[in-house]
C-alpha positions as CSV (number, residue, x, y, z in Angstrom):
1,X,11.8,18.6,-4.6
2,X,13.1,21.9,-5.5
3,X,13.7,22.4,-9.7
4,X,16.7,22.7,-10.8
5,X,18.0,26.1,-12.9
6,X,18.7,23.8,-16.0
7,X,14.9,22.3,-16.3
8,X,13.4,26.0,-15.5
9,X,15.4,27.0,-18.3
10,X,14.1,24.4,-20.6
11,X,10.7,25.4,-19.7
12,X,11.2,29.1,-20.5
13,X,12.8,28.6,-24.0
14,X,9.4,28.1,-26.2
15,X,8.4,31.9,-24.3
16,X,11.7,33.0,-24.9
17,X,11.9,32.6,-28.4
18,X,10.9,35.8,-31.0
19,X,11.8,35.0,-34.2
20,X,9.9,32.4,-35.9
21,X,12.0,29.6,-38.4
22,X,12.9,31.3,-41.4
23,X,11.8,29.3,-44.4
24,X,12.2,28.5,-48.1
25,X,8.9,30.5,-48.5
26,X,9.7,33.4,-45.9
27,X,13.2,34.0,-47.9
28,X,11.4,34.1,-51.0
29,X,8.6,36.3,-49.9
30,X,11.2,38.7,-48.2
31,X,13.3,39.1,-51.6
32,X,9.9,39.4,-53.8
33,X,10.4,42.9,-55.1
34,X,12.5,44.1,-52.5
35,X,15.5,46.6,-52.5
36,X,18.5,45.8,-50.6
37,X,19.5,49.7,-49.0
38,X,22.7,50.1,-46.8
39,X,26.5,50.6,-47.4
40,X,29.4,48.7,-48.4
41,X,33.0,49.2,-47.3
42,X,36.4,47.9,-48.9
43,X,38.4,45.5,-47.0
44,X,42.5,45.7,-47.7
45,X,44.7,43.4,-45.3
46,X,43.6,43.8,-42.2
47,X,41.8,47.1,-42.7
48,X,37.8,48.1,-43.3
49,X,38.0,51.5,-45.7
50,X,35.5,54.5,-45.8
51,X,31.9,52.8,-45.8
52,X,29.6,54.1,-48.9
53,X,26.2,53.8,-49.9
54,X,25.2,50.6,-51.8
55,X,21.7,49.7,-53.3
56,X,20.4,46.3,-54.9
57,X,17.1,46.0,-56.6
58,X,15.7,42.2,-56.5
59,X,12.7,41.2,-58.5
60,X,12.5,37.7,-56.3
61,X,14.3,34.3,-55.4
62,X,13.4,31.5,-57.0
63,X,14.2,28.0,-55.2
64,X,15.4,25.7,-57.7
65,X,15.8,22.3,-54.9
66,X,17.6,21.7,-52.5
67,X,19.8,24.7,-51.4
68,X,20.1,26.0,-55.6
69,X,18.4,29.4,-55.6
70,X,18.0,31.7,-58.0
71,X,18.1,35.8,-57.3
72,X,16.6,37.4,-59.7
73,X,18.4,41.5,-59.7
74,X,17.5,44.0,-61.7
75,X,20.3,45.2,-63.4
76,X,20.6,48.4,-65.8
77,X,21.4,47.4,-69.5
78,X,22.0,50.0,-72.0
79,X,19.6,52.2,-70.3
80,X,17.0,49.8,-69.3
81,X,16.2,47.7,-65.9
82,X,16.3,43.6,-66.5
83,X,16.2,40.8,-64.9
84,X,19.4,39.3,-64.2
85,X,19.3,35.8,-62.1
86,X,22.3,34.7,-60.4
87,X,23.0,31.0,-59.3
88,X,23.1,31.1,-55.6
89,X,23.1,28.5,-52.1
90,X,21.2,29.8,-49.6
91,X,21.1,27.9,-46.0
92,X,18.7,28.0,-43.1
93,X,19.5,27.8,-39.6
94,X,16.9,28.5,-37.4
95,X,15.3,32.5,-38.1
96,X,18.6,33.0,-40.7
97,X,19.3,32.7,-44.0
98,X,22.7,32.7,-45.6
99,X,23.1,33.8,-49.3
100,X,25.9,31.9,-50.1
101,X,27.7,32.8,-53.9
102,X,31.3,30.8,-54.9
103,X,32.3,32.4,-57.8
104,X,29.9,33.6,-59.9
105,X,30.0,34.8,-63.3
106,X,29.5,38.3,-63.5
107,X,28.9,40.6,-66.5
108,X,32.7,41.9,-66.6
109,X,34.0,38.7,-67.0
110,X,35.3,38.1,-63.4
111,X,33.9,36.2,-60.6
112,X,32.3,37.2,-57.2
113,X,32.2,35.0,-54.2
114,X,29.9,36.5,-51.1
115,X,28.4,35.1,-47.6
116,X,25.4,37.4,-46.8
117,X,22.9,36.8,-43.7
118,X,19.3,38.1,-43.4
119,X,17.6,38.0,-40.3
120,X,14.3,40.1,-39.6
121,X,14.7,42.6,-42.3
122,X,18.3,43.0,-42.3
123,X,21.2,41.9,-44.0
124,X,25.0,41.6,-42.9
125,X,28.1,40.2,-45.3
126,X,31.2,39.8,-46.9
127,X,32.3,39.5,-50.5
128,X,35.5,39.3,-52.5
129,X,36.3,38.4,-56.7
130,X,39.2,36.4,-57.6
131,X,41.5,38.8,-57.4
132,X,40.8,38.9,-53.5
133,X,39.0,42.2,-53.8
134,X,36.6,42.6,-51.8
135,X,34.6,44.1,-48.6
136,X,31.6,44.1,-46.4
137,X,27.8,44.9,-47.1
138,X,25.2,45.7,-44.3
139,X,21.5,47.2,-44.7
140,X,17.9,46.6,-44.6
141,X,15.6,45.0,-47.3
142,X,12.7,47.4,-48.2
143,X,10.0,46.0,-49.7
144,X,7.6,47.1,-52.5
């Protein structure tokens, strides 16, 4: 009896298979003094604007239960880098994560809402405040 293409598939799939299950512990690890490097572009309508460079310092993520996370950024206050943690979902499926922010308080008073993935090193998004502002993000996390 010949094998059919379906069950030689099914064999193949543990060989074919790269990335290994992102976790609670590989997100954190991944964030722990890391520096999110790439650019950001505005979004207006149906239009993406003039990409530009964008930077985010993180000091780590801290997993609170369940799919509560904190991000700990460092943020410049008169003059001097702080900690700054930011109340955040993040899912798993399979070698992704998805930073997931619905209106969070931000230091000027308004709200920011995002959808960010990470997957081997880099990072791909959207994000938008209340007032439907908002754009794309896209980079790689440095670490140290």
């Amino acid at each position: 009896m010949k094998p059919t293409l379906f069950c030689l598939c099914l064999l193949l799939v543990p060989f074919l298979s790269r990335s290994a299950e992102m976790t609670a512990a590989t997100f954190a690890a991944m964030l722990e003094n890391a520096t999110l490097e790439g650019t950001w572009a505005p979004v207006s309508g149906e239009r993406v604007g003039e990409e530009k460079a964008d930077r985010y310092q993180i000091s780590r993520a801290v997993e609170k239960g369940g799919e509560k996370w904190d991000i700990v950024w460092k943020v410049r206050h008169q003059g001097q880098l702080v900690d700054y943690p930011i109340a955040a979902e993040v899912k798993f499926a399979g070698d992704v994560a998805v930073l997931v922010l619905d209106a969070v308080p931000v230091g000027d008073g308004g709200t920011w809402s995002a959808r960010v993935m990470f997957h081997e090193g880099v990072y791909t998004g959207r994000w938008w405040n209340a007032a439907g502002k908002g754009g794309t993000v896209s980079g790689v996390v440095k670490r140290g």
